[in-house]
Steps between C-alpha positions, in 0.01 A plus 500: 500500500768652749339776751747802615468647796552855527599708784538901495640764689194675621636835513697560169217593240826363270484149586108496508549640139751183418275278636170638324739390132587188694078384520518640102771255374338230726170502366452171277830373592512458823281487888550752727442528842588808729459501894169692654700882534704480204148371284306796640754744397502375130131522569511122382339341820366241244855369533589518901602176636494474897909572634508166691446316141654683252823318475325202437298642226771636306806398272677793530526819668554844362595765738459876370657724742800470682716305739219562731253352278692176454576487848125466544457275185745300666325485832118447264662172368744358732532157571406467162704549225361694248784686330467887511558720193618849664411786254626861653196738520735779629856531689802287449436174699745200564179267453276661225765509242320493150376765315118597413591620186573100432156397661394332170781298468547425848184320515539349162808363620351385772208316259815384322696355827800735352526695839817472692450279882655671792446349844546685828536336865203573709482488882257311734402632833335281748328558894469173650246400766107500577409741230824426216511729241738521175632755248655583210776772430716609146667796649511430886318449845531747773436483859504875620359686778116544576522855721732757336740700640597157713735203429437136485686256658514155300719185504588354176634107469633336199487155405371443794774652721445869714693679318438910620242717702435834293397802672407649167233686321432184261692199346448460109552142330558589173529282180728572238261720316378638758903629605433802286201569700432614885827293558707739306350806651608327848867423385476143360690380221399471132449109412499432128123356457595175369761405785255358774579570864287680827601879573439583887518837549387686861364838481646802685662235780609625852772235499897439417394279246241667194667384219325235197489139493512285164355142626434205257149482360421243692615586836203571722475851681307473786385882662341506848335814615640530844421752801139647520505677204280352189658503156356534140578193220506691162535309115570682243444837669160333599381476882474120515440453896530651795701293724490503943859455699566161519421384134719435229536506124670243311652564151687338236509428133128447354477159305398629217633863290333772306529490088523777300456476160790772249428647194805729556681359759714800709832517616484451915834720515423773218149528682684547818746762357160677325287500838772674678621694237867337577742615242873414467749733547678686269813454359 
């Protein structure tokens, strides 16, 4: 019998909703199994399954919520891949793009293997040394500043060559889906989610050059914390690390991708238009 993992936004008494018809339908069909917070809101603790193990417990993934709750799906099952289903428990998202009104069918589809496959680049992010440490990102890593109100000074190489120092609030290394995220809001470029490339973007730079990068995915991007300063390593809008002057974070293209799983597969550019209410001009 396949087992579906579900994960829930924990603050939209909408998606909690969804996913209480979700355990419904799955009864006698299917396992479920639901990490520790999301069980205990469902008050279904009979079904929590520890964080570190629940993408090895589970066949597929639905995510109730929105692009913030398959952001953290994403980070509950990476390097495995377990393909997400992204239902949209409220806004508009890029990510959670069917509809709950389709639940039923969604899942049957899914029973059915009728869903559409999507698969989105991820990135890896790796400290080497005495204590190494890796990461996974679907939107982006950023390095940024520990102390407000002061900049960061940080070197960046690329492929292994110094390329720039930033004096900067923050660097981004944005994915393709994540370009319509904090990247966008710091003047990167849209990428089309299936075109695979690296988006380095600084953050309110104090230098000549502030302007976007589009690398290969598999160029490495190597950022050094420089000065005396320490820096912050966040995934996904998640603190990862907290990194000292002197150490460095290596990124590129993660070997393996995230899979989503369509019952209603979206339009990238009509979603675009829709999110920021972009019309065309009249003639």
């Amino acid at each position: 019998m396949k087992k579906l993992g579900i994960v829930v936004h924990w603050h939209r008494a909408e998606a909690l909703e969804v996913a209480a018809k979700a355990l419904v339908w799955a009864e006698g069909k299917v396992l479920v199994a639901l990490p520790p917070r999301d069980a205990e809101l469902l008050d279904r603790d009979d079904l929590a399954v520890d964080e570190k193990v629940f993408a090895s417990e589970i066949d597929c993934c639905l995510s109730l919520g929105g692009d913030g709750t398959i952001l953290r799906s994403a980070a509950l099952l990476a390097p495995h891949e377990v393909p997400i289903i992204g239902v949209n428990g409220g806004r508009l998202g890029y990510l959670a793009e069917d509809d709950p009104a389709n639940l039923q069918q969604i899942l049957n589809g899914w029973l059915a293997d009728s869903l559409v496959p999507q698969e989105r680049m991820m990135l890896a992010a790796r400290v080497e040394g005495e204590t190494p440490w890796k990461g996974y990102a679907l939107n982006e890593a950023v390095l940024y500043r520990s102390e407000s109100g002061r900049s960061m000074s940080l070197s960046a190489a690329i492929a292994g060559k110094s390329f720039l120092r930033y004096m900067a609030d923050g660097v981004i290394l944005a994915t393709p889906t994540g370009s319509t995220a904090y990247s966008l809001s710091a003047g990167g470029p849209v990428v089309e989610p299936n075109f695979e490339a690296l988006v380095l973007t600084p953050v309110a730079a104090h230098t000549a050059f502030n302007r976007s990068l589009v690398l290969a995915p598999t160029t490495e991007v190597a950022l050094t914390v420089e000065g005396y300063r320490p820096a912050v390593l966040s995934l996904d809008g998640r603190t990862a690390l907290d990194l000292e002057p002197g150490q460095t974070v290596i990124c590129k293209a993660a070997d393996h991708k995230v899979k989503f799983l369509r019952y209603n597969p979206k339009d990238f550019h009509a979603v675009l238009k829709d999110k920021f209410g972009l019309k065309d001009p009249a003639t």
